[in-house]
DSSP file (Angstrom, degrees, kcal/mol; ACC not computed):
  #  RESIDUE AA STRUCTURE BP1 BP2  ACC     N-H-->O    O-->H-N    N-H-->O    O-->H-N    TCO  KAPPA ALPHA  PHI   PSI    X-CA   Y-CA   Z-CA
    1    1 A X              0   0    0      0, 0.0    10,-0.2     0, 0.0     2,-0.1   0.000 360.0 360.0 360.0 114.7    1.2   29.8  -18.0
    2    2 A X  E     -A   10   0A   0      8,-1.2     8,-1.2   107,-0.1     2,-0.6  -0.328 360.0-155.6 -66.1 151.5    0.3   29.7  -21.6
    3    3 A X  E     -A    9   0A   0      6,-0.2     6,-0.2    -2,-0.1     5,-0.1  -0.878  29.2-152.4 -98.1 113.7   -0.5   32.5  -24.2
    4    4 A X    >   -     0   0    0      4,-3.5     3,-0.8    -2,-0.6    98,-0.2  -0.923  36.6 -97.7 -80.0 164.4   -2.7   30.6  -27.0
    5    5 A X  T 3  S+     0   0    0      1,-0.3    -1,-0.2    96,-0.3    97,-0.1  -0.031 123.1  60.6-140.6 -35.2   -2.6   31.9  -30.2
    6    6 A X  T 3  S-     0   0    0      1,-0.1    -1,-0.3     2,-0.1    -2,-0.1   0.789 121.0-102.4 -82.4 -11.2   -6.1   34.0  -29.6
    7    7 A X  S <  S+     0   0    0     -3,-0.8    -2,-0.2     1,-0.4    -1,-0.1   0.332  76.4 148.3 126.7 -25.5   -4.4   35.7  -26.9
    8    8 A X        -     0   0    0     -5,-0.1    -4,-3.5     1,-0.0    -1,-0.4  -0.230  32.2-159.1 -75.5 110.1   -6.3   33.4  -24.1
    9    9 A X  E     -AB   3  76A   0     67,-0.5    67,-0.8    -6,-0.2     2,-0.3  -0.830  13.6-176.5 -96.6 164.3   -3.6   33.1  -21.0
   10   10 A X  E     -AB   2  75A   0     -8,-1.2    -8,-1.2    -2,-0.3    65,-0.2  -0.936  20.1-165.4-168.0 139.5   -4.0   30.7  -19.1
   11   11 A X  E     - B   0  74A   0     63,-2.3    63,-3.7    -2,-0.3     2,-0.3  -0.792  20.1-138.0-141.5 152.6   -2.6   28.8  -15.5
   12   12 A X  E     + B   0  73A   0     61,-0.2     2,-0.4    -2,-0.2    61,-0.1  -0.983  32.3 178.4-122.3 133.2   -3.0   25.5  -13.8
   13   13 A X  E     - B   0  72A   0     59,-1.1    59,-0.7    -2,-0.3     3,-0.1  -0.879  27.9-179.5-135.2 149.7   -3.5   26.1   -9.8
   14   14 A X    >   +     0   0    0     -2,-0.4     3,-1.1    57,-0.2    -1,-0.1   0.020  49.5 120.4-144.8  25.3   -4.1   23.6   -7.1
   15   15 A X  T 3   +     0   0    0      1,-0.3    56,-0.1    57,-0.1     4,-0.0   0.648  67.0  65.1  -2.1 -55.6   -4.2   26.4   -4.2
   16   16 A X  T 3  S+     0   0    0     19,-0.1    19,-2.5    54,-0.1     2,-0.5   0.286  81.9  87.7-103.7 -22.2   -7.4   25.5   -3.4
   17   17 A X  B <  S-D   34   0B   0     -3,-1.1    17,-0.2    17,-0.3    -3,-0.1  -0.773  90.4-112.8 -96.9 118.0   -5.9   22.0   -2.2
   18   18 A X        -     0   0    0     15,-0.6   111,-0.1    -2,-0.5    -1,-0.1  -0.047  24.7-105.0 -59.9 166.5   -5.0   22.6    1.5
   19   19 A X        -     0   0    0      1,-0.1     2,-1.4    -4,-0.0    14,-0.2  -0.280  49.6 -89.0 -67.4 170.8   -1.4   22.6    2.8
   20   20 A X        +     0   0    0    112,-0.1     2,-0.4   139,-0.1    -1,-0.1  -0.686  66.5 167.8 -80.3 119.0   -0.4   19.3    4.8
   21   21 A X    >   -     0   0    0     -2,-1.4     3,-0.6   108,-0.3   140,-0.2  -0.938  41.4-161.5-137.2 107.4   -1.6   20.6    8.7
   22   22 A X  T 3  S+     0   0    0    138,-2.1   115,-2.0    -2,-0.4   116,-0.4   0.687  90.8  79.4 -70.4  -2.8   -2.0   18.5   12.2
   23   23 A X  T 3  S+     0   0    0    113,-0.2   118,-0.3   114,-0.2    -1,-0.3  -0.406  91.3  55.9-116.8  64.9   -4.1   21.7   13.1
   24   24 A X  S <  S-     0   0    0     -3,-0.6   114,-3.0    -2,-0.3   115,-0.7  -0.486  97.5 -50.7 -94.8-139.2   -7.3   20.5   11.2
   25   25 A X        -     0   0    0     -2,-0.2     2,-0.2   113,-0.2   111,-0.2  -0.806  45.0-114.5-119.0 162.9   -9.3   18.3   10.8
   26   26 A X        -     0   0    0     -2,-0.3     2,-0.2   109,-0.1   108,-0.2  -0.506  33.8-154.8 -85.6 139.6   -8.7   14.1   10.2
   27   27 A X        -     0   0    0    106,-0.8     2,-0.1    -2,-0.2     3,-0.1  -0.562  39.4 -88.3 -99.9 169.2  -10.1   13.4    6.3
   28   28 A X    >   -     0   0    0     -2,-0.2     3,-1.7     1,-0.1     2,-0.8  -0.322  68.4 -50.5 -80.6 172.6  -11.1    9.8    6.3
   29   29 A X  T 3  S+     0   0    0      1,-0.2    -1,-0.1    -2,-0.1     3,-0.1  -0.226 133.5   9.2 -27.9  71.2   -8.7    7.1    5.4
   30   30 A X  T 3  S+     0   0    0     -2,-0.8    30,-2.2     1,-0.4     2,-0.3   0.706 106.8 129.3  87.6  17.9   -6.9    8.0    1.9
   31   31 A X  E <   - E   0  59B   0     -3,-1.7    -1,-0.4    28,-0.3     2,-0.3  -0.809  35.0-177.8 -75.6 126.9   -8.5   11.8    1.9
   32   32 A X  E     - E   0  58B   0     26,-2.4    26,-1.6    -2,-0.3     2,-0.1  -0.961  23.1-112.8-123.8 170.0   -7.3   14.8    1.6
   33   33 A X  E     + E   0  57B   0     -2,-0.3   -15,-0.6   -14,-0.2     2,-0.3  -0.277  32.4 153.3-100.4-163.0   -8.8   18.1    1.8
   34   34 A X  E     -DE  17  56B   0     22,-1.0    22,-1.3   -17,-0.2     2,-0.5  -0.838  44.1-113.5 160.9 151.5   -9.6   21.5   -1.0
   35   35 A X  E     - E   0  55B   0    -19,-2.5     2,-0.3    -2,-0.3    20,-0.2  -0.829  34.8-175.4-114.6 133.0  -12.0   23.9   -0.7
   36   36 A X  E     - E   0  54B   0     18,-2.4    18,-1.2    -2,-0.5     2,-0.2  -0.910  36.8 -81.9-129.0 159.9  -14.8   23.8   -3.5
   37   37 A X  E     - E   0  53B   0     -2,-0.3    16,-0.2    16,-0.2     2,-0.1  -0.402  53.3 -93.9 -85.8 152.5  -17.5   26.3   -3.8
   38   38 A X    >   -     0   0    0     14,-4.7     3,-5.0     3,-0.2    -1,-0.1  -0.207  22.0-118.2 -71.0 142.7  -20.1   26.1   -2.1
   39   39 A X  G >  S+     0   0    0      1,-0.3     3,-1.2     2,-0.2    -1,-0.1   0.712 113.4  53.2 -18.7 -67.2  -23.4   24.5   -3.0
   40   40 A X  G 3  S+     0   0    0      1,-0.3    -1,-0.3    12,-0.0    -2,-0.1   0.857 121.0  45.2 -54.2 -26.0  -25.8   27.6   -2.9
   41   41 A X  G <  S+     0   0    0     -3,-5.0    -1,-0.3    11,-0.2    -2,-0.2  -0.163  72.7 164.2-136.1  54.7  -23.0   29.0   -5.5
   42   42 A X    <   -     0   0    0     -3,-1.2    -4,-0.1    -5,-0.1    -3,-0.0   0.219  27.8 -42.4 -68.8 171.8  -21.7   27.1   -8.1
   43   43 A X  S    S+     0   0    0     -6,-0.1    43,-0.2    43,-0.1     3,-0.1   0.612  75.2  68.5 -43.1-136.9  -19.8   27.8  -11.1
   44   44 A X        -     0   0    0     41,-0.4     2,-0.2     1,-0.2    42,-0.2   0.994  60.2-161.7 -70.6 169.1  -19.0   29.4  -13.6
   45   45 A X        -     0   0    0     40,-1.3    -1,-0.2     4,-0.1     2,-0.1  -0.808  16.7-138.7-119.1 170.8  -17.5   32.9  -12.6
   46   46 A X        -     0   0    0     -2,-0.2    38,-0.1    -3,-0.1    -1,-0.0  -0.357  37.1 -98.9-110.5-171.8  -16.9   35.7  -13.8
   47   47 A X  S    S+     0   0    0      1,-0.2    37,-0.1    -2,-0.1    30,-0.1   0.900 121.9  43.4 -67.3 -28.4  -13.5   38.0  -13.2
   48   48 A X  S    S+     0   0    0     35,-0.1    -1,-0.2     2,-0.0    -3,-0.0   0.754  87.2 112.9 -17.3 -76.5  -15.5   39.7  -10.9
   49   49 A X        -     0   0    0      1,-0.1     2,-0.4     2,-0.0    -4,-0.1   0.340  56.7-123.1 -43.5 160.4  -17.4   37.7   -9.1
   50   50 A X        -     0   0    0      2,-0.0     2,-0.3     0, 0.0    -1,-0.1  -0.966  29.8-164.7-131.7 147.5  -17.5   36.7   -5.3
   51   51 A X        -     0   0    0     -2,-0.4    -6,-0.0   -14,-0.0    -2,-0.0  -0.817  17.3-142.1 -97.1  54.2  -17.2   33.3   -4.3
   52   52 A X        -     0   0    0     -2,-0.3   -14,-4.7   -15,-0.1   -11,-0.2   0.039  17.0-156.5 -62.8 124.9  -17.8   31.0   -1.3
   53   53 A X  E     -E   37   0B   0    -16,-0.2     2,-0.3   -18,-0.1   -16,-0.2  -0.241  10.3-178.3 -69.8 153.9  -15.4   28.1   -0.4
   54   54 A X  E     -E   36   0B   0    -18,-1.2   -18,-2.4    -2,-0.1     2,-0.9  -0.976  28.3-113.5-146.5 150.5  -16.5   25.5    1.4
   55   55 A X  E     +E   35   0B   0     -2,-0.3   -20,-0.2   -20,-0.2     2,-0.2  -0.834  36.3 172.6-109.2 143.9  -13.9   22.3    2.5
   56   56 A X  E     -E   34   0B   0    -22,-1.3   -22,-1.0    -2,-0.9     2,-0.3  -0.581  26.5-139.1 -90.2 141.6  -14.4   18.9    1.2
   57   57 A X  E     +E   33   0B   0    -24,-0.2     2,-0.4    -2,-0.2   -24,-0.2  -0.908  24.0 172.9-134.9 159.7  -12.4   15.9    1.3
   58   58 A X  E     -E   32   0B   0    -26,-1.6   -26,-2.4    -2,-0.3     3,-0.1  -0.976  45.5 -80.6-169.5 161.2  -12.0   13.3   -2.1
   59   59 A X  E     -E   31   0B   0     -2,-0.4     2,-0.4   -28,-0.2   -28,-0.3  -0.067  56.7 -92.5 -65.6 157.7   -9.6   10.1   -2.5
   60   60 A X        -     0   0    0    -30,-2.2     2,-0.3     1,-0.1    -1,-0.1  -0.781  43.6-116.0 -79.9 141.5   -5.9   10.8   -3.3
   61   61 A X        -     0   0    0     -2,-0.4     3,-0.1     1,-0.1    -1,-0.1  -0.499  22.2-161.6 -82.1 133.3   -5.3   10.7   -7.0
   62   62 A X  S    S+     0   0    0     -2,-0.3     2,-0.2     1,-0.2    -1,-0.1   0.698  71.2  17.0 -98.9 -24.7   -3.0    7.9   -8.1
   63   63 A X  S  > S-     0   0    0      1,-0.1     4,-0.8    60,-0.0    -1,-0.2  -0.957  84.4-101.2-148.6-173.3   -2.1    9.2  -11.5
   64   64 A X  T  4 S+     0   0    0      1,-0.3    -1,-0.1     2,-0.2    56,-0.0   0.105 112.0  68.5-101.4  37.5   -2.2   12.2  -13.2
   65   65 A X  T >> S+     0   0    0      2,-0.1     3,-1.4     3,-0.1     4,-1.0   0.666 108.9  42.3-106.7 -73.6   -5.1   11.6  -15.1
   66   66 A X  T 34 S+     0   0    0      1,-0.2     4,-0.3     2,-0.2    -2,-0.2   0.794 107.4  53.5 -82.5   2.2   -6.9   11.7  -11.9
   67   67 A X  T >< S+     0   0    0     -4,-0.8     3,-1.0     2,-0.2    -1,-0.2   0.644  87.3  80.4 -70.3 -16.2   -5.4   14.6  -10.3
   68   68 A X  G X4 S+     0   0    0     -3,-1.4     3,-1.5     1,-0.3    21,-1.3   0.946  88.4  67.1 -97.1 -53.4   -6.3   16.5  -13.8
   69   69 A X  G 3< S+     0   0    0     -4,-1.0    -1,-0.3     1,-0.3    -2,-0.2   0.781 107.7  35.6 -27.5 -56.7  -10.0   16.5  -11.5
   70   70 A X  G <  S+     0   0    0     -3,-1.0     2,-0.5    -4,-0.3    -1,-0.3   0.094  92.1 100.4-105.0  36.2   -8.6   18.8   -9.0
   71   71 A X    <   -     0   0    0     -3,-1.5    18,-0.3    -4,-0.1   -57,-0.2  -0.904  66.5-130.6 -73.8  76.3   -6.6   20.8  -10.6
   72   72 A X  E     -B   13   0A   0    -59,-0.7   -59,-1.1    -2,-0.5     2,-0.9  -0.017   7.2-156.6 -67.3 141.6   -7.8   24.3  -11.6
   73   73 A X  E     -B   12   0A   0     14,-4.0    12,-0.7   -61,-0.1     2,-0.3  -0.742  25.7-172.0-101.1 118.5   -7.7   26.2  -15.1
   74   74 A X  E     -BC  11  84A   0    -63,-3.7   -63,-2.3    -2,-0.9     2,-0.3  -0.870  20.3-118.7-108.9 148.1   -7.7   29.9  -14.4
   75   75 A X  E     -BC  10  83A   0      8,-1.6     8,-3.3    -2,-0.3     2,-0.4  -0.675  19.5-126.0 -87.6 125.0   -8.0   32.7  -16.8
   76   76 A X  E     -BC   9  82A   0    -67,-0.8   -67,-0.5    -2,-0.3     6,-0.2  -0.662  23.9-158.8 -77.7 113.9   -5.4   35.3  -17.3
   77   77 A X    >   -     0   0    0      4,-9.5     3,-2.0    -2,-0.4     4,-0.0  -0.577  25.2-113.5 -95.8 161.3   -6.8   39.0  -16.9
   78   78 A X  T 3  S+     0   0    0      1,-0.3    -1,-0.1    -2,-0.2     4,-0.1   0.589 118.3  56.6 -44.2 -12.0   -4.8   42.0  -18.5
   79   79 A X  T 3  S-     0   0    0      2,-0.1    -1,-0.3     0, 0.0    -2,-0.1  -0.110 125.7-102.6-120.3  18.1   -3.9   43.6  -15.6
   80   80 A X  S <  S+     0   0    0     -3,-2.0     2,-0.2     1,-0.3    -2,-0.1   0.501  81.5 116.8  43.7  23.3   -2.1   40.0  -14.5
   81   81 A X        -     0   0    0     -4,-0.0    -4,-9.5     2,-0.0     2,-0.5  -0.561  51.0-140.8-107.6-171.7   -4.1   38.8  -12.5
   82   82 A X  E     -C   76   0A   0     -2,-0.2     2,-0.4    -6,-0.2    -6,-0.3  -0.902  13.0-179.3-132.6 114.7   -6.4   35.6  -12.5
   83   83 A X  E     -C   75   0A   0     -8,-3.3    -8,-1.6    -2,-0.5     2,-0.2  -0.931  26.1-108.7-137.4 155.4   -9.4   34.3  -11.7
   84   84 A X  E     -C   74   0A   0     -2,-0.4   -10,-0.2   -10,-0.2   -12,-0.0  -0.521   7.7-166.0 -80.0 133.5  -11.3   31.0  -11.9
   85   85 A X        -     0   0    0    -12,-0.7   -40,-1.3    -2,-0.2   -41,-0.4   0.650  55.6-104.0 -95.1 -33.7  -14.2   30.0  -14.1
   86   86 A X  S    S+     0   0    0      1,-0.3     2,-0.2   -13,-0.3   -43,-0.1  -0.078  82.4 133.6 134.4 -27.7  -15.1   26.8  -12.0
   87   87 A X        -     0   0    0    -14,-0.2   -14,-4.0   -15,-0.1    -1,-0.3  -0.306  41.9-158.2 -80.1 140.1  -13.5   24.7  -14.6
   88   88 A X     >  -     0   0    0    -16,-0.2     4,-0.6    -2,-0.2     3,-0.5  -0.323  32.8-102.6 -87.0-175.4  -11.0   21.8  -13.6
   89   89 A X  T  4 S+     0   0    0    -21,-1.3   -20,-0.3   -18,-0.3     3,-0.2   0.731 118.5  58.5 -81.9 -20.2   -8.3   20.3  -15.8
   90   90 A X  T  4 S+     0   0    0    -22,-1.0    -1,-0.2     1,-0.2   -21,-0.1   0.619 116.3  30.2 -83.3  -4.0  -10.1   17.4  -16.5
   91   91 A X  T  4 S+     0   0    0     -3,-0.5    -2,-0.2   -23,-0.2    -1,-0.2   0.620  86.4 164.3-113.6 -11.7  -13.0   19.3  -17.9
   92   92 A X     <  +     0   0    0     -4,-0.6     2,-0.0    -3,-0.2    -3,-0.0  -0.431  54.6  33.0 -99.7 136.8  -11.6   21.9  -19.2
   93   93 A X  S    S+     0   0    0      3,-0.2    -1,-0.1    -2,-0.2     5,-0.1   0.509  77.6 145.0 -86.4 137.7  -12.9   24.1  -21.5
   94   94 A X        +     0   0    0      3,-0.1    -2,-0.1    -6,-0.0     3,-0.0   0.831  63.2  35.3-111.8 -61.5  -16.1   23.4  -19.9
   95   95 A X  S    S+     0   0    0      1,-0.0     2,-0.2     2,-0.0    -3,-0.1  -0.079 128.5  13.9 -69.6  13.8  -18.0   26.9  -20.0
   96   96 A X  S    S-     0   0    0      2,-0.0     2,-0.2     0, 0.0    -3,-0.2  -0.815  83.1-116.1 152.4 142.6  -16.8   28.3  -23.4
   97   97 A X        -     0   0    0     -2,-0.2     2,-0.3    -3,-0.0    -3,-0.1  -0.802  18.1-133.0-108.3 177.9  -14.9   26.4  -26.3
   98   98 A X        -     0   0    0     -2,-0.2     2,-0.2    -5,-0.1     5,-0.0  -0.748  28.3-103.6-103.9 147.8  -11.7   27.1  -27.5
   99   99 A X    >>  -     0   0    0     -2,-0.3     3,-3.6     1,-0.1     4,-2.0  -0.423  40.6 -94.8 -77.9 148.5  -10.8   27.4  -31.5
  100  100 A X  H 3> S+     0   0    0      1,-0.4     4,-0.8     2,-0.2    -1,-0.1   0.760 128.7  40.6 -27.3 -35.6   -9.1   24.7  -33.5
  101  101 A X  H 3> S+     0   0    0      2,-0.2     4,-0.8     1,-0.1    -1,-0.4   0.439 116.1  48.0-118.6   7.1   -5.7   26.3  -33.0
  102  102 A X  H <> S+     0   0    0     -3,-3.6     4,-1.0   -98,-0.2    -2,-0.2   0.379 112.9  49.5 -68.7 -18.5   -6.3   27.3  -29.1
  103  103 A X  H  X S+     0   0    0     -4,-2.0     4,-1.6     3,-0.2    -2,-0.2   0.880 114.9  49.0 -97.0 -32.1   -7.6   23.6  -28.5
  104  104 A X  H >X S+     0   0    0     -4,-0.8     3,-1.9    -5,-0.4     4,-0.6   0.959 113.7  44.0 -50.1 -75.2   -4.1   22.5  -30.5
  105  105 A X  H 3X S+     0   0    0     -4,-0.8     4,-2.4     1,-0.3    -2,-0.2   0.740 113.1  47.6 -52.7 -49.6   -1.8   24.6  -28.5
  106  106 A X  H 3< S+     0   0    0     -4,-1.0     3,-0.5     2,-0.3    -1,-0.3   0.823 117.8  48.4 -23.9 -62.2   -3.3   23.8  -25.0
  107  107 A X  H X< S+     0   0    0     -3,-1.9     3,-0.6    -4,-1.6    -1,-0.2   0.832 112.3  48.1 -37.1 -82.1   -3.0   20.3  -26.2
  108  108 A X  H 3< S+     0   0    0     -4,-0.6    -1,-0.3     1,-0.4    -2,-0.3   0.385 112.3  41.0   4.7 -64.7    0.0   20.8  -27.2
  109  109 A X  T 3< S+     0   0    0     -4,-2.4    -1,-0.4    -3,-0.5    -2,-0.1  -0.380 102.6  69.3 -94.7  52.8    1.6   22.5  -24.2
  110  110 A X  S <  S+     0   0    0     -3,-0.6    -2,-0.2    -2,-0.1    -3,-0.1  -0.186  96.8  63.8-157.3  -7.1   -0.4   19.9  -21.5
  111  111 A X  S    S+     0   0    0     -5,-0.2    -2,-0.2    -3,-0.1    -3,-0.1   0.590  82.3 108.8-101.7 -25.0    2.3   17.2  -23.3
  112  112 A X  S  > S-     0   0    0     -4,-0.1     4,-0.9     1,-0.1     5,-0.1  -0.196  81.0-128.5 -62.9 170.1    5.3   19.2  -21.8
  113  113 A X  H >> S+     0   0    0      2,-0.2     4,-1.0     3,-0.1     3,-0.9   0.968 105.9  68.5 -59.0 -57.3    7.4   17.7  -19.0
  114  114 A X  H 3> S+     0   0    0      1,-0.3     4,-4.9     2,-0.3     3,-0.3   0.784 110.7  35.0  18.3 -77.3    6.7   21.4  -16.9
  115  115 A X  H 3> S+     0   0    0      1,-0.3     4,-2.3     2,-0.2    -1,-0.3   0.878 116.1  48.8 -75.8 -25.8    3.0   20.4  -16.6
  116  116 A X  H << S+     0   0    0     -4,-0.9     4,-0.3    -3,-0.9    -1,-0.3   0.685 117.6  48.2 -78.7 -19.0    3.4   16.6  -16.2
  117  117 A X  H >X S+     0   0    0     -4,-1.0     4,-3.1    -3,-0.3     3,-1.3   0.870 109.1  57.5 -73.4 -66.7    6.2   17.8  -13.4
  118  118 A X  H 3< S+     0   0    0     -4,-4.9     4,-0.2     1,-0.2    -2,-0.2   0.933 109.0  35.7 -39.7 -57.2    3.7   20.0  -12.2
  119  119 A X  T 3X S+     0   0    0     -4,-2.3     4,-0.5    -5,-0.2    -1,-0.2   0.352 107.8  65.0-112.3  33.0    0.8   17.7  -11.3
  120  120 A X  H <> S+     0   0    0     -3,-1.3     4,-2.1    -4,-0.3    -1,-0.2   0.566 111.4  42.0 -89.1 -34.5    3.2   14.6  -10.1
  121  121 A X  H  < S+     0   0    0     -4,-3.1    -2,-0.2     2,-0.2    -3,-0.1   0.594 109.8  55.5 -77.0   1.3    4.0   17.3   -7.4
  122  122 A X  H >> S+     0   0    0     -5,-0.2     3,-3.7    -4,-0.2     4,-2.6   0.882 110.4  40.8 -96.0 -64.6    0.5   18.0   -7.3
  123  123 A X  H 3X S+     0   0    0     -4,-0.5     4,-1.0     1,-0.3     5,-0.4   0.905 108.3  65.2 -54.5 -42.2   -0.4   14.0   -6.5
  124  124 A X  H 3< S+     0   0    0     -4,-2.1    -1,-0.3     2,-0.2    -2,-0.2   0.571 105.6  44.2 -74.5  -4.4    2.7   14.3   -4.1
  125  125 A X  H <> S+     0   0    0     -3,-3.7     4,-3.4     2,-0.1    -1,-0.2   0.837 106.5  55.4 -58.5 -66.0    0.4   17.0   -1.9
  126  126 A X  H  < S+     0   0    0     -4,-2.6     4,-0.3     2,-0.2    -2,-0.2   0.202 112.3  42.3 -69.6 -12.6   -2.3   15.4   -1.9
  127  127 A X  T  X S+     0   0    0     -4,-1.0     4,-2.7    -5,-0.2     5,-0.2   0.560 114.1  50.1 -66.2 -66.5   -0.5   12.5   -0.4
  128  128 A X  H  > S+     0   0    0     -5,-0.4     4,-3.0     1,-0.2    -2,-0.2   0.995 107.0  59.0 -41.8 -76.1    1.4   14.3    1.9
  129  129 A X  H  X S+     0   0    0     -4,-3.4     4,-1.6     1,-0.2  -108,-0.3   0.708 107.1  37.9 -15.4 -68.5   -1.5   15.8    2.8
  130  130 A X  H  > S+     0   0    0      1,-0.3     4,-0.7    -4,-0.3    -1,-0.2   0.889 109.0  61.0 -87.6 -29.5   -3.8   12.6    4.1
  131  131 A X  H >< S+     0   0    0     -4,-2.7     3,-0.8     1,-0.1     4,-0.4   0.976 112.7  42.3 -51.5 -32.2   -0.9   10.7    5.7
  132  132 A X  H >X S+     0   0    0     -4,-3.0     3,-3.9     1,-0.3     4,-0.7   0.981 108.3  55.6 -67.2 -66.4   -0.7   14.2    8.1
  133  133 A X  H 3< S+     0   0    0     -4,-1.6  -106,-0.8     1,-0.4    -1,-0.3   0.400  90.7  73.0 -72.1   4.7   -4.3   14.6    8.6
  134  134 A X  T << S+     0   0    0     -3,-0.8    -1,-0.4    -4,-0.7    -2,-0.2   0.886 105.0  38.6 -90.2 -34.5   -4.3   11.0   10.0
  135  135 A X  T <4 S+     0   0    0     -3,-3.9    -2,-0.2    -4,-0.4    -1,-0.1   0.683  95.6 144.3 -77.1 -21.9   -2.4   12.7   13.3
  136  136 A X     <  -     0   0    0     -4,-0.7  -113,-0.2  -111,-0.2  -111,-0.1   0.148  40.4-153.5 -17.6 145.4   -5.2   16.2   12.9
  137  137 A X        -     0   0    0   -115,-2.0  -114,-0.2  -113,-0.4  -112,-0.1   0.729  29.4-114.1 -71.2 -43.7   -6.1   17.6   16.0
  138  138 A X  S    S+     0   0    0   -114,-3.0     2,-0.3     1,-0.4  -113,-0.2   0.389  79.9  98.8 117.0  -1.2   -9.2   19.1   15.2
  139  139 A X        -     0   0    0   -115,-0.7    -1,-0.4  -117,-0.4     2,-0.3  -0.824  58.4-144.4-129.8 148.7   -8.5   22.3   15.7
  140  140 A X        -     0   0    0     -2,-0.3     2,-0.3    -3,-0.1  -116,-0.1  -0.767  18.1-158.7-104.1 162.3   -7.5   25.4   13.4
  141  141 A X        -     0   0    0   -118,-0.3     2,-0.1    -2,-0.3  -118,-0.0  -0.953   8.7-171.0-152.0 130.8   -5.0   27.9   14.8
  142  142 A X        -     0   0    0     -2,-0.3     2,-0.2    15,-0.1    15,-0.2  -0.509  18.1-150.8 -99.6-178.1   -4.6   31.8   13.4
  143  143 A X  B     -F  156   0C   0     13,-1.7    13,-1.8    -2,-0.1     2,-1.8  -0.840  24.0-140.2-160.9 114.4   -2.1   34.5   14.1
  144  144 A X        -     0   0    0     11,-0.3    11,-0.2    -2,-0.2     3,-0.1  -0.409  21.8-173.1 -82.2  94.1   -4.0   37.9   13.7
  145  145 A X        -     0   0    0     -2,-1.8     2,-0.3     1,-0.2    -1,-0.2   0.968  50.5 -22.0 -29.6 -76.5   -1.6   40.7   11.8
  146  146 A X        -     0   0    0      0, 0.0     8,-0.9     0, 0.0     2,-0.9  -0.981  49.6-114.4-159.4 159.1   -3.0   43.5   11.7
  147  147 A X  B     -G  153   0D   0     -2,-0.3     6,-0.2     6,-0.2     2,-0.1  -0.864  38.7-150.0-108.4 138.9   -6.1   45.6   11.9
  148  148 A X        -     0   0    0      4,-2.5     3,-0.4    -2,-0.9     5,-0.0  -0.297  27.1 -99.2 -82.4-171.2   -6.7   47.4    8.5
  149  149 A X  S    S+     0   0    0      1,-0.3     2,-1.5     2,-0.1    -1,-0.1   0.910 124.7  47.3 -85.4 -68.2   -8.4   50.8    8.0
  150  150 A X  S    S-     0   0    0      1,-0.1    -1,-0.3     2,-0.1     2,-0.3  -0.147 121.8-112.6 -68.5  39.5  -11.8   49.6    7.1
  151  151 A X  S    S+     0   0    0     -2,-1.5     2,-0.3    -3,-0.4    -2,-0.1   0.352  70.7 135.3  -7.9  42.3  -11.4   47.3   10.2
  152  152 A X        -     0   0    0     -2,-0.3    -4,-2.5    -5,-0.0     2,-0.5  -0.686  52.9-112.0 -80.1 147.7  -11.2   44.2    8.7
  153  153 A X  B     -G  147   0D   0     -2,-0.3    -6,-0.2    -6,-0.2    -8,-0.1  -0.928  19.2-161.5 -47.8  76.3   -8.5   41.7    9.9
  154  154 A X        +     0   0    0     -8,-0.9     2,-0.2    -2,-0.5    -6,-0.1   0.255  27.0 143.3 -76.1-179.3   -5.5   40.3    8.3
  155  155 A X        -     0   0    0    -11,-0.2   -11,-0.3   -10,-0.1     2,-0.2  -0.594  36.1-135.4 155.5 177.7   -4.0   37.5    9.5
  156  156 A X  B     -F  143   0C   0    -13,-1.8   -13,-1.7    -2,-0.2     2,-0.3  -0.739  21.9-132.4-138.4 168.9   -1.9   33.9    8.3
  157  157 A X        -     0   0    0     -2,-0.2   -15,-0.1   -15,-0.2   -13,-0.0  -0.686  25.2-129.1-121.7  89.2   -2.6   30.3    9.7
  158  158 A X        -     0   0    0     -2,-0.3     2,-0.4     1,-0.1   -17,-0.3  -0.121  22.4-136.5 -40.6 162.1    0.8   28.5   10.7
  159  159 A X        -     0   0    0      2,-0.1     2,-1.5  -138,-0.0    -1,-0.1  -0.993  10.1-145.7-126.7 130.6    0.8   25.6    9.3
  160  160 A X        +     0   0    0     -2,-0.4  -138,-2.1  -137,-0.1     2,-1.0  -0.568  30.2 158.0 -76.2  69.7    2.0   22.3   11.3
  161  161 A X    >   -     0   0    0     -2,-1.5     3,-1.2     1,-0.2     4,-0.2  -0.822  30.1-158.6-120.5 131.5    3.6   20.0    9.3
  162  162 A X  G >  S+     0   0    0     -2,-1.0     3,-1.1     1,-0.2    -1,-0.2   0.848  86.5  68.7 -60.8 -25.9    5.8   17.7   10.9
  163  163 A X  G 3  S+     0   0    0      1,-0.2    -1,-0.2    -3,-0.2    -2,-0.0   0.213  96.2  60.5 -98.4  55.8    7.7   16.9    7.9
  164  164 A X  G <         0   0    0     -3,-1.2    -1,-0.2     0, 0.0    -2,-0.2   0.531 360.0 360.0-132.5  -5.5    9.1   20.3    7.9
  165  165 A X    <         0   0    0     -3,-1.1    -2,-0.1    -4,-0.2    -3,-0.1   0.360 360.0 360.0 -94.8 360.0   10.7   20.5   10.9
């Protein structure tokens, strides 16, 4: 994660790009899936804000040129956390500009190996990803945790991927 010279941190996150799972759903031929927000509630946010996901399926990226499309740039808060503005790496800065010497260094650091490492493993997901979802069941599967205070739910989703066993 970079600092830019104004102070601006900043992370590239592909989160939002599902894990490889036979308990979804099948994406079409050379799909995978990522949850983008939903329609009634596009971008940008603010640090604040809350957001609805919705999932989506889009072509596997062949280089990293097109991966740079689903790839999110999230903003670094003081307190160390992060949150997303809506903008991808291929757009990015989209909602705000950056100054002469933030647009360098960003530049600048988007040339290291780190990040070019970063979104070949990125392409290598997203890959992963549609060959599995060609076996999908159809089905999602939880495992409920715990109940919290305020009785909301906790819980994880195993994830089925055969090339992990």
């Amino acid at each position: 994660m970079p600092t830019l010279p104004s102070g601006l941190k900043l992370a590239l996150l592909v989160d939002h790009i599902m894990e490889p799972d036979t308990n979804w759903f099948k994406a079409p031929e050379g799909e995978f899936w990522l949850w983008v927000p939903a329609q009634e509630n596009p971008p940008p946010f603010s640090s604040g804000d809350v957001w609805e996901g919705v999932p989506s399926t889009a072509p596997v990226p062949t280089s990293r040129e097109t991966m740079a499309k689903y790839v999110r740039v999230c903003i670094g808060l003081d307190n160390g956390m992060m949150f997303w503005r809506g903008e991808m790496l291929a757009d990015f800065p989209e909602y705000e500009s950056l100054s002469e010497e933030d647009s360098a260094a960003w530049r600048k650091w988007l040339e290291t190996p780190p990040v070019g490492e970063y979104l070949d493993r990125a392409i290598i997901k997203c890959k992963l990803q549609a060959e599995i979802n060609r076996e999908a069941t159809g089905y999602v599967t939880s495992t409920v945790e715990n109940e919290l205070d305020d009785g909301s739910i906790v819980g994880y989703k195993p994830i089925d991927n055969p090339h992990q066993k």
